[in-house]
N, C-alpha and C positions, 0 to 999 in steps of 0.2 A: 804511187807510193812505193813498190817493191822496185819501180828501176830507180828512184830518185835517191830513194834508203838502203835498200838489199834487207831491208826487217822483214823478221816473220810475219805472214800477215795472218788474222784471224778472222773469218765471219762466227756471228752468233745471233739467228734469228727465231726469236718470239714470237711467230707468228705463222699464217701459211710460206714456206718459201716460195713456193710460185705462182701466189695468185694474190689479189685482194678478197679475203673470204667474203663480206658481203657485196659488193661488186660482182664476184665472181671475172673480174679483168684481168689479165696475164701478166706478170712483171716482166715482162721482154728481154730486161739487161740482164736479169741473174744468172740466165745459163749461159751466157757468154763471160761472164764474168767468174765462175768456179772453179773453172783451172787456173783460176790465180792465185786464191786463197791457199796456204801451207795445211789449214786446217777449218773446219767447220762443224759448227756447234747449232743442233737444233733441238726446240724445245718440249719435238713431238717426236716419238722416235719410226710411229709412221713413215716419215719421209724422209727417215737415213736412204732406205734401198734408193727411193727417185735423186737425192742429191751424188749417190757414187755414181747413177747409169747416166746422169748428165753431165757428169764430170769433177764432180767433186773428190780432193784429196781429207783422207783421216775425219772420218766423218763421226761425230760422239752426238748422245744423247746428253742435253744439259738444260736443266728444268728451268722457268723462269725464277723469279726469288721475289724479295721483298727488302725494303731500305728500311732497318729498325728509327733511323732517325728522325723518317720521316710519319711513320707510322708506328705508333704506341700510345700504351695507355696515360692518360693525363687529366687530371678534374676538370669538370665542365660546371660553367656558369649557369645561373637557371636559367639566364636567356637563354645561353648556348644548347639547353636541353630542351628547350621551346621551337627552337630554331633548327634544330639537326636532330631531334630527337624522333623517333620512328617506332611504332608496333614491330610493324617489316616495314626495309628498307630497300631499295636497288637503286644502285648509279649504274646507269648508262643507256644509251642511244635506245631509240625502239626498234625490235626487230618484231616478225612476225613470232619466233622460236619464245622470247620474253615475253609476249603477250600474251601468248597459251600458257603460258605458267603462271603468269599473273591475274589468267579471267576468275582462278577460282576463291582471289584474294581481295580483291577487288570490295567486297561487302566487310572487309575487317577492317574493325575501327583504329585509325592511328598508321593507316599505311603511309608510307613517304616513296614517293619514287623522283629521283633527278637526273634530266638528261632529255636530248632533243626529242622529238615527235610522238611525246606522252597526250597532247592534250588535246586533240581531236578523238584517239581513242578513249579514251579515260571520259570524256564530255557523254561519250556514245553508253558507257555504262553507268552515268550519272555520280560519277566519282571523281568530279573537275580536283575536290580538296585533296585528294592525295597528289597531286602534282606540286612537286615544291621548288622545280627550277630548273633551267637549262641543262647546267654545268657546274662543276666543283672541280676546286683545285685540289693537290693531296692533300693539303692544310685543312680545307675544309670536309675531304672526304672522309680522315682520319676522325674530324668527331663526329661525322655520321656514325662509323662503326662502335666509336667508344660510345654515344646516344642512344643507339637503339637497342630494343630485345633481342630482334632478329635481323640478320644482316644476309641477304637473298643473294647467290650469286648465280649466274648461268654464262655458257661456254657456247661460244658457235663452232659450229661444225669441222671447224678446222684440228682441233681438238679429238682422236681417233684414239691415242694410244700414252697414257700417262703425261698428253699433254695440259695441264691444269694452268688457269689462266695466271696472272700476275695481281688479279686482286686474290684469288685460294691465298695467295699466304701473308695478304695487308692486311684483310681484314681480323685474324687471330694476331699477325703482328702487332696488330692494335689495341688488341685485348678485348674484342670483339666475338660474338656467337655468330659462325657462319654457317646458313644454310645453302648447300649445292648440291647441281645435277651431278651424276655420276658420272666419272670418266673413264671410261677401261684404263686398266694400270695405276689408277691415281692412289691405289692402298701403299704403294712402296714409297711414296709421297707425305700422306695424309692419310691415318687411321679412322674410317667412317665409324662413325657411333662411338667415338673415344676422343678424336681432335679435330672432328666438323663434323656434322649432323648431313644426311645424304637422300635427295631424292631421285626416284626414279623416272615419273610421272608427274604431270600436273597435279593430280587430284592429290597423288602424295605427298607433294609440295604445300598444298593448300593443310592437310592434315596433321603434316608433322609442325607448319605455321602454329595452326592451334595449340596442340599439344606442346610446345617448348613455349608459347606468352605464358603456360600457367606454371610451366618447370623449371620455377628460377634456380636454386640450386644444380638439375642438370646442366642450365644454359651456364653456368657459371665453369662450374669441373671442367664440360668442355672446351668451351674458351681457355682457360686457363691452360689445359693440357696441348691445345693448340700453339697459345703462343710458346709454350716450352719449346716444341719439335721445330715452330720454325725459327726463333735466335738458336736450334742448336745445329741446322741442316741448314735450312732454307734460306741465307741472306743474300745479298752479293757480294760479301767479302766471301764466302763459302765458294758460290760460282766462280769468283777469277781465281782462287784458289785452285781449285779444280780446274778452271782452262787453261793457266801458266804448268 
């Protein structure tokens, strides 16, 4: 691209830069590929220091975002509240980290979880009916969070220092109540106990679960005060704003 163009070129990545977090496999090409980059944008600021000693030029801290167009609030059908609607909700893949947050949820009525390798575990705790699917598009993930009470998020370990994932700011884009694990730095981010609700622990995840099905008005404020900070921070017209 830069000999064919002479443009500046950019990386911006979302994610571990040099590894598959749960794989735990190397991405081989990125360090040979850094010193090509004019500039590089990563979404944890952990791993500015590893991106200069590998070679990386102008290296910033630049947070994931959220697409308001794709995620916001919007009336739901009664099916569609039949259908995507959730006590607590979580999308995505099973990890071992997810499932310890989830064993103490597991007995609450009206749980929804979607996403692969849910349903031998969940069978094992006699809880096959909280499984409600594979996979979701954003289309559909979007009325999960506008659906449900509680909307559960967790972070893999890739995640060290203010790096909060890409659902932290769909699901209040949404208009959504998000309940998430803490991430060091994510206060500059996301105000815990004012624009997401914040767990530390399993058990406390399990307890503030309870605590916020009977606190609708809290769960409301906060949602609310969430999606303000992320249409006024957190989009990706803000991000390419900020990496131009």
């Amino acid at each position: 691209l830069k000999a064919a163009t002479g443009a500046t070129l950019a990386g911006w990545w979302v994610d571990h830069p040099f590894m598959n977090a749960e794989t735990k496999r190397p991405w081989s090409e990125v360090p040979a590929c850094l010193p090509l980059y004019d500039a590089c944008f990563v979404f944890d600021r952990s791993y500015e220091g590893g991106l200069s000693r590998a070679g990386a030029r102008a290296v910033h801290f630049l947070p994931c975002a959220a697409d308001p167009t794709l995620y916001r609030p919007f009336p739901l059908t009664v099916q569609e509240r039949a259908s995507y609607g959730a006590s607590v909700s979580l999308i995505g893949v099973y990890t071992e980290s997810r499932a310890a947050v989830l064993s103490g949820l597991c007995s609450v009525p009206g749980l929804g979880i979607w996403g692969p390798g849910w349903q031998g575990w969940l069978a094992e705790r006699r809880a096959r009916e909280a499984f409600r699917g594979e996979g979701l598009s954003p289309h559909e993930a979007c009325r999960v969070y506008n659906a449900s009470m509680i909307n559960l998020n967790t972070h893999h370990h890739q995640s060290r220092d203010g790096g909060v994932n890409t659902r932290a700011f769909e699901i209040p884009a949404a208009g959504g109540f998000e309940l998430t694990d803490h991430v060091p730095g994510m206060e500059a981010l996301l105000e815990p106990g004012r624009e997401v609700a914040v767990y530390r622990t399993a058990e406390e995840a399990a307890d503030l679960a309870r605590y916020y099905a009977k606190a609708e008005d809290e769960r409301r404020r906060i949602a609310e005060a969430g999606r303000r900070r992320v249409l006024a921070e957190h989009t990706y017209r803000h991000r390419m704003e900020t990496l131009l």
